[in-house]
Every structure is written in structure tokens, then in C-alpha cells.
KOLVEXBA-998457 format. One record per residue (C-alpha): residue number from 0; residue in three letters; x, y, z. Coordinates in steps of 0.1 Angstrom, whole numbers. Example, Ala and Ser with C-alpha at 12.3 -4.5 7.8 and 13.67 -1.06 7.14 Angstrom:
NUNU; 0; ala; 123; -45; 78
NUNU; 1; ser; 137; -11; 71
END
This chain:
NUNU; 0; unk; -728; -208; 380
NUNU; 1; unk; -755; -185; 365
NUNU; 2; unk; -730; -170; 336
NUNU; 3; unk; -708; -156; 367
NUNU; 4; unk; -670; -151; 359
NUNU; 5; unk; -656; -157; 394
NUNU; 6; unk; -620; -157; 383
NUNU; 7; unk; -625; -118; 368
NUNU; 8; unk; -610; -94; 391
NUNU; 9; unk; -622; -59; 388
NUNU; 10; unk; -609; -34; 369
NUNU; 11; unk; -589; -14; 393
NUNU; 12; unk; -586; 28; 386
NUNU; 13; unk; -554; 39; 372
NUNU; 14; unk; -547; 76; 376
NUNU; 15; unk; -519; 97; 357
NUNU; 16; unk; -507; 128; 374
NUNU; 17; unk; -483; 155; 365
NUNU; 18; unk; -474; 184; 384
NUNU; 19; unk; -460; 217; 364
NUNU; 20; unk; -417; 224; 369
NUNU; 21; unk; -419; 261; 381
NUNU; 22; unk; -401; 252; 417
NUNU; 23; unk; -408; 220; 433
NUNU; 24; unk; -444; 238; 456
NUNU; 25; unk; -462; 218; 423
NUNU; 26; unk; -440; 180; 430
NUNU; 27; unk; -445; 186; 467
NUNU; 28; unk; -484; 197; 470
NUNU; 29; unk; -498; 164; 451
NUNU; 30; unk; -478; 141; 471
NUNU; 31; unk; -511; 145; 496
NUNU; 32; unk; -532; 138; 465
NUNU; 33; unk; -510; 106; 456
NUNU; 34; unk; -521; 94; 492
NUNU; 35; unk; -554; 99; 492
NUNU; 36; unk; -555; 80; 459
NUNU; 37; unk; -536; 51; 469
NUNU; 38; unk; -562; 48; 500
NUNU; 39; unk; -591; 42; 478
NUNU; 40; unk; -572; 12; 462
NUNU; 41; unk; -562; 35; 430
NUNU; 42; unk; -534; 28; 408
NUNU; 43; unk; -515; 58; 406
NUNU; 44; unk; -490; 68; 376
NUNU; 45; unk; -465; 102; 372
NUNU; 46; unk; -450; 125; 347
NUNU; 47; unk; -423; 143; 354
NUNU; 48; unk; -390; 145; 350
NUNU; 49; unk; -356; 162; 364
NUNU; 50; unk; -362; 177; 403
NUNU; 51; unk; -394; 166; 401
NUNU; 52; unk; -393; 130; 389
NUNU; 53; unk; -360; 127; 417
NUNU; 54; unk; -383; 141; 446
NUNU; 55; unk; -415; 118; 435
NUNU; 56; unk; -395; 87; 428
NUNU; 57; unk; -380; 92; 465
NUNU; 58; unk; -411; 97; 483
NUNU; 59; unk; -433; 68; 462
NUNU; 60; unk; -403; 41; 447
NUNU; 61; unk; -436; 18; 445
NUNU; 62; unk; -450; 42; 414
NUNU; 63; unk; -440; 41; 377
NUNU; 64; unk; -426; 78; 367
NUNU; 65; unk; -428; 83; 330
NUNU; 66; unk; -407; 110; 317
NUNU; 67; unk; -424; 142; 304
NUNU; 68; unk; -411; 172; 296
NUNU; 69; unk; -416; 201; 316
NUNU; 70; unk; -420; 242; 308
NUNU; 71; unk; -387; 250; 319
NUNU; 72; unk; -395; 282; 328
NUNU; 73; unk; -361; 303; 339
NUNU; 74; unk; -362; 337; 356
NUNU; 75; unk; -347; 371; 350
NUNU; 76; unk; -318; 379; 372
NUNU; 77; unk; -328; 412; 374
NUNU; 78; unk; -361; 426; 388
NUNU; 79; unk; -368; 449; 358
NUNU; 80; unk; -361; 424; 330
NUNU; 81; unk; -387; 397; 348
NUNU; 82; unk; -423; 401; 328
NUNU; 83; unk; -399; 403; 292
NUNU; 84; unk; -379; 375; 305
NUNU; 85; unk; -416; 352; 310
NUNU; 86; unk; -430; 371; 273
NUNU; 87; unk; -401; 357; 258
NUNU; 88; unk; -404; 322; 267
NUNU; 89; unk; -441; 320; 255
NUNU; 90; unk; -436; 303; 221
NUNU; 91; unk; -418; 276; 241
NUNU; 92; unk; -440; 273; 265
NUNU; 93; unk; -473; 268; 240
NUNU; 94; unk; -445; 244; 221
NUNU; 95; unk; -445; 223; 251
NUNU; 96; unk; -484; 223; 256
NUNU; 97; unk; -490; 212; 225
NUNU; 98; unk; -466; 183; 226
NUNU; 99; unk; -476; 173; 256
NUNU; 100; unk; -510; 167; 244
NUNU; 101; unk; -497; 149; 218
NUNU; 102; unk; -474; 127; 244
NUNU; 103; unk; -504; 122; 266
NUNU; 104; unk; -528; 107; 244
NUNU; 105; unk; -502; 74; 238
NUNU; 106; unk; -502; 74; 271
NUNU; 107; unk; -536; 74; 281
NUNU; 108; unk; -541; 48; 255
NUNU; 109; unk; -504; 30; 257
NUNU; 110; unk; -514; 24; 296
NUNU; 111; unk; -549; 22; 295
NUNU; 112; unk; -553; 57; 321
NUNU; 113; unk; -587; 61; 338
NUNU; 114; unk; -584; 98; 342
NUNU; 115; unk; -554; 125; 348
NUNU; 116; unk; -549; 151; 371
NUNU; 117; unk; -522; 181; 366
NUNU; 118; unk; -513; 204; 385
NUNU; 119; unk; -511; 237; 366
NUNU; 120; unk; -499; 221; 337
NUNU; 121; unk; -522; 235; 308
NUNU; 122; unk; -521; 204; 278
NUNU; 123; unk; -524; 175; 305
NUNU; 124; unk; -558; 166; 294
NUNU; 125; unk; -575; 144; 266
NUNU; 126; unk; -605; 145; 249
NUNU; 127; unk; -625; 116; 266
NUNU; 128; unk; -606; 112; 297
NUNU; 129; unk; -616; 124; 328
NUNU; 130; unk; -593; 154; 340
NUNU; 131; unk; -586; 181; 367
NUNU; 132; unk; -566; 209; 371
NUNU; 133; unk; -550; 218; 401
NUNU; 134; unk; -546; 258; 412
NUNU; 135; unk; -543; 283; 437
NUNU; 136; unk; -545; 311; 411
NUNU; 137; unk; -580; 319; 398
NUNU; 138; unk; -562; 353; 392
NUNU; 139; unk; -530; 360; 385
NUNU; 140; unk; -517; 393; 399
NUNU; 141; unk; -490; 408; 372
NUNU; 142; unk; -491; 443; 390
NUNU; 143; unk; -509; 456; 361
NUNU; 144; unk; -546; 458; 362
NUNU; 145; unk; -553; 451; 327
NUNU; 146; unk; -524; 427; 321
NUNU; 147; unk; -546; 403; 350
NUNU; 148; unk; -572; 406; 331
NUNU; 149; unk; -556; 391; 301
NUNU; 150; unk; -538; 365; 319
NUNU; 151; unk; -572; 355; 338
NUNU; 152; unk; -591; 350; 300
NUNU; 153; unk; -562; 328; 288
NUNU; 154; unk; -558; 309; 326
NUNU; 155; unk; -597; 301; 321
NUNU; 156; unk; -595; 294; 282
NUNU; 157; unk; -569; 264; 296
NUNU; 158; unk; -591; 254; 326
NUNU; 159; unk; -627; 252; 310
NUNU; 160; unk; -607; 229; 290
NUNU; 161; unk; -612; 202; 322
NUNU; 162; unk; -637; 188; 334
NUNU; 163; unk; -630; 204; 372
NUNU; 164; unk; -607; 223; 388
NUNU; 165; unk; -596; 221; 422
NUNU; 166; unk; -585; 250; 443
NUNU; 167; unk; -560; 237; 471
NUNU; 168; unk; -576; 266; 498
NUNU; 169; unk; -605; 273; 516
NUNU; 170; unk; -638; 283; 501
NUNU; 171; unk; -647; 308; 530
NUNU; 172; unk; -630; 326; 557
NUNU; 173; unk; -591; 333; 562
NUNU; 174; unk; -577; 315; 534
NUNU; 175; unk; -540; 306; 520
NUNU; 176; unk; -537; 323; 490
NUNU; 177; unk; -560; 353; 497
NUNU; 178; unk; -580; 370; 463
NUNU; 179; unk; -555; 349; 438
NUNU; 180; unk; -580; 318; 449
NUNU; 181; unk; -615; 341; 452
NUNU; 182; unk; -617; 357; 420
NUNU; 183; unk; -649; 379; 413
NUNU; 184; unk; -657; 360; 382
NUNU; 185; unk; -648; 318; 386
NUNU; 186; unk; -645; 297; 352
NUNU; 187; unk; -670; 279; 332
NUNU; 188; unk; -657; 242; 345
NUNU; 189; unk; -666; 232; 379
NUNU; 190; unk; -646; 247; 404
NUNU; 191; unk; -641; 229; 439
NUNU; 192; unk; -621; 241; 474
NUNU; 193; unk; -602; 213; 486
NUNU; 194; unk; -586; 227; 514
NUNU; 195; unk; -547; 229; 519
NUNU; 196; unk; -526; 205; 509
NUNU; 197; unk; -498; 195; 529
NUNU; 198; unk; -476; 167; 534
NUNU; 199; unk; -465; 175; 572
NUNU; 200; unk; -482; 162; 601
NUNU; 201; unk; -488; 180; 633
NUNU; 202; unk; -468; 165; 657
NUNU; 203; unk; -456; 170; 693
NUNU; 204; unk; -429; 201; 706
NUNU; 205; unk; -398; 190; 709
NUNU; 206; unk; -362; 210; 723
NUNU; 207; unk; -352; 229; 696
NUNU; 208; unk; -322; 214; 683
NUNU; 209; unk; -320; 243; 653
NUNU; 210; unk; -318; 282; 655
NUNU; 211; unk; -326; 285; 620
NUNU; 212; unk; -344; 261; 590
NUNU; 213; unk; -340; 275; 558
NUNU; 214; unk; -362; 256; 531
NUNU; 215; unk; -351; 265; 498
NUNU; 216; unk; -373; 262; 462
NUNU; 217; unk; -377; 283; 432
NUNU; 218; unk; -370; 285; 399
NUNU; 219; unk; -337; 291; 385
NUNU; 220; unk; -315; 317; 386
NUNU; 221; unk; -333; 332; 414
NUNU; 222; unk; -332; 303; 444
NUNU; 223; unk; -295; 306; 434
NUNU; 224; unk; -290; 342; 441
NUNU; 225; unk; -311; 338; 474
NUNU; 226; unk; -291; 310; 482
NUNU; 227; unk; -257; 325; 476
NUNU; 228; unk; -272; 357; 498
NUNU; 229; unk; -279; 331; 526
NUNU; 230; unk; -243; 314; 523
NUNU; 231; unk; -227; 348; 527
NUNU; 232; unk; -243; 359; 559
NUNU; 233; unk; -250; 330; 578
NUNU; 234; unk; -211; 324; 589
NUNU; 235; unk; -221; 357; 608
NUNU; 236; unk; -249; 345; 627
NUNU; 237; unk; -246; 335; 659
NUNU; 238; unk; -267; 308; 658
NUNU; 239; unk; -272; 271; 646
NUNU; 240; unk; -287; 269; 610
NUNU; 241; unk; -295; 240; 587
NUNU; 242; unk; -303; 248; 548
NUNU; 243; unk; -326; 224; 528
NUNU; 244; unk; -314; 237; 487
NUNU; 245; unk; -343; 220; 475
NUNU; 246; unk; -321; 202; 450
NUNU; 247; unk; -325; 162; 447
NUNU; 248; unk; -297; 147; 431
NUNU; 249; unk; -276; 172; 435
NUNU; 250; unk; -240; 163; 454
NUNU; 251; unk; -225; 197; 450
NUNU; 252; unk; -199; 212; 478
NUNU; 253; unk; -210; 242; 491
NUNU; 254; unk; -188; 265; 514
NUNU; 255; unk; -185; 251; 551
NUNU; 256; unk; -190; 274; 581
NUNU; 257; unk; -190; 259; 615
NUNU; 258; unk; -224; 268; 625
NUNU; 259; unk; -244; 254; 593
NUNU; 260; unk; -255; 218; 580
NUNU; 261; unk; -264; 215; 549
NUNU; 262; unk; -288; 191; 528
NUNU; 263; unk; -294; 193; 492
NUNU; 264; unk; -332; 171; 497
NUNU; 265; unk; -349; 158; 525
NUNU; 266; unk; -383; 134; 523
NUNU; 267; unk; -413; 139; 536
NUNU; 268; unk; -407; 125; 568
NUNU; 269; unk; -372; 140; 577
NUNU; 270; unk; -381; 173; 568
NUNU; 271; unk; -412; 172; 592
NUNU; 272; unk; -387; 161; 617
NUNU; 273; unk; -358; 192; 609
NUNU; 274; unk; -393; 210; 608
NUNU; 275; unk; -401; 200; 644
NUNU; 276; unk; -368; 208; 660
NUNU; 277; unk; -364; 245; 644
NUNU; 278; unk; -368; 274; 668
NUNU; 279; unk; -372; 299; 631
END
């Protein structure tokens, strides 16, 4: 048999990813990546956990999702208090990095990981491993000049930390997210345009069967307040409405009006379908 191990199968790629917890835009956005993965034949793990681990684990039940911790980044509830609200949850936030740096190499080594990808999530990495870093914001616009320059130095002290970094826009043209994903000055790690990400499908017109689609996401307490806005106006609207909260899991009551259906998570498929029907 010439030395030939015919029994040997090859080693098949195992991938860990991990999208960040700030609104579920992260969870939803690598659900694309996830596919394209599992067409090449690669084994594909998550970490998440809470809204994001329920939406993941509904739209691939096939794929192990480890529990990780996530930033658990809150908003003001006033507009004023927002930037000191963000400042004051720094120490947690570099708390969390740090342990999930610490969480991630078990893991790697615990499941024998190929390479990890996170989106926006600054510690996912280990020395050794193959990693990219998913982001639309090459700049982050604070509304104060010199405050963007800070948060770009730290952004890229994170980033050059990878070994790429994918930009989920286009490289030239009319783009998504506009000068937050073409800075003037790009990081030292290789920086790549993948094009938008999206789950939906183009698909055929149909009769519009809703007036309204309201698609709801966001961290907390501000998807509340918009959502409790929404709730008191749309009994006076003339028209058919159906809400999507954006809240897998979740089984709470909300207040009925005759013109609105309510659900509190759709997948993929079923909110390309609510998607297709909506005149707004």
C-alpha cells in the first residue's frame, strides 16, 4: 500500500465565531458568514449567549453554541447622560475583554479551533490562531472631533491585534456605512471589503398584506422607549401594522389594538416573508 493510510479522513476546519451583544445587527450579520462557511465543508462553532445565543441556536440548531459572556453594554435614557453613561461602563467592558481571552484560549485548545472570527468583539483572538475581526466602523463618529480620534487609536490598537479585518461594505462607490467604513488612515492589519452582509433574499412582489413592518433591535433601555412610543401611537393609525420586538425568548403580553400583530422573533425565512408583504 506504499505507507498510505486509507482509513484517515482529513482533518476537517473547525471555525469559532462570536458576534459582540450591542443589539442583535452583530447575531444577525454573521448568520451570512455561518453559510458561506458551512458551504466549504467547515465545521462551524458559536459564542454567545442570552438574545444572541436564542436567535443563532434558532436559525442553525445543527451548531454547538458555547456560552460566553457578552459586554452588556446598557444605554442612557436620556440623550445628555449617553457618552458618561458608555465612560462609565469602561472598566467592565476591558474586565470582559480580558476574560474573554482568558475563556477563549481553553477553548481553542479544549475543542481543537482552527481559527475564530468576531464580530466587533475586541479579546476574541489568541496568539497562534488565525483570527478576523468584523466592522463597519474604521472610525467612530462621537460628535467630537478629537474624541474620534481617540476612539480610532484604541479601535486600531484592538484590530492590529488580528490577523485581518473585514469591512462588511463596499470598497468604492455608494457604500452602506459611508466615511465610518473609509477612513483616511486604515490599520496596520490587512483590511478587506466584503461587501454587505445580509441574510434576505431578493425575491418576487407580492400584494401587500401589511401597511406597516416595524423591525425592532437596540440596546436596552432605548429599543424599550421606542417601542413603548410605537405602542402608543399605532392604535391611531389607520392602517395594518405588524411589530417584530427583536426579543427571542421572550413571551411577554403587550397591549392589543385591533389593527397590530405582534411577534417577539421571527427567523430568517419568515421575516423575509413579513418583509415581502409590507407596503412600509
Amino acid at each position: 500500500m506504499n505507507g498510505e493510510n486509507i482509513n484517515i479522513e482529513p482533518h476537517r476546519l473547525r471555525v469559532l465565531l462570536s458576534p459582540l451583544d450591542w443589539g442583535l445587527g452583530h447575531s444577525t450579520r454573521i448568520i451570512t458568514i455561518v453559510k458561506m462557511l458551512q458551504s466549504q465543508g467547515v465545521e462551524v462553532l458559536i459564542a454567545a449567549e442570552s438574545a444572541s445565543a436564542s436567535l443563532l441556536s434558532k436559525e442553525f440548531p445543527e451548531i454547538k453554541i458555547i456560552a460566553l459572556k457578552g459586554y452588556r453594554i446598557k444605554y442612557s435614557s436620556a440623550k445628555g447622560d449617553f457618552l458618561l453613561t458608555l465612560v462609565r461602563q469602561l472598566p467592565s467592558v476591558l474586565k470582559t475583554i480580558r476574560y474573554e481571552r482568558r475563556w477563549l484560549k481553553e477553548v481553542v485548545e479544549t475543542h481543537h479551533i482552527d481559527a475564530t472570527i468576531s464580530d466587533n468583539r475586541f479579546g476574541f483572538l489568541k496568539s497562534g490562531t488565525p483570527s478576523v475581526y468584523i466592522t463597519h466602523q474604521l472610525l467612530i463618529k462621537t460628535g467630537h472631533g478629537w474624541l474620534d480620534r481617540i476612539a480610532q487609536k484604541i479601535h486600531y490598537r484592538y484590530i492590529n491585534r488580528f490577523n485581518r479585518c473585514w469591512v462588511p461594505d463596499v470598497e468604492k462607490g455608494p457604500s452602506l456605512a459611508g466615511k465610518l467604513s473609509h477612513p483616511a488612515r486604515f490599520p496596520q492589519a490587512e483590511v478587506k471589503y466584503i461587501g454587505p452582509l445580509s441574510r434576505f433574499k431578493k425575491g418576487p412582489l407580492v400584494p401587500i398584506h401589511i401597511d406597516l413592518l416595524v423591525i425592532l433591535s437596540g440596546p436596552e433601555p432605548q429599543r424599550t422607549i421606542w417601542e413603548d412610543m410605537l405602542l402608543k401611537q399605532i392604535p391611531n393609525f389607520p392602517y395594518r401594522v405588524t411589530l417584530v420586538r427583536g426579543l427571542p425568548g421572550s413571551n411577554a403580553q403587550l397591549p392589543a389594538a385591533v389593527n397590530l400583530k405582534v411577534y417577539h422573533h421571527l427567523p430568517s425565512t419568515e421575516l423575509e416573508q413579513q418583509i415581502n408583504k409590507a407596503g412600509i
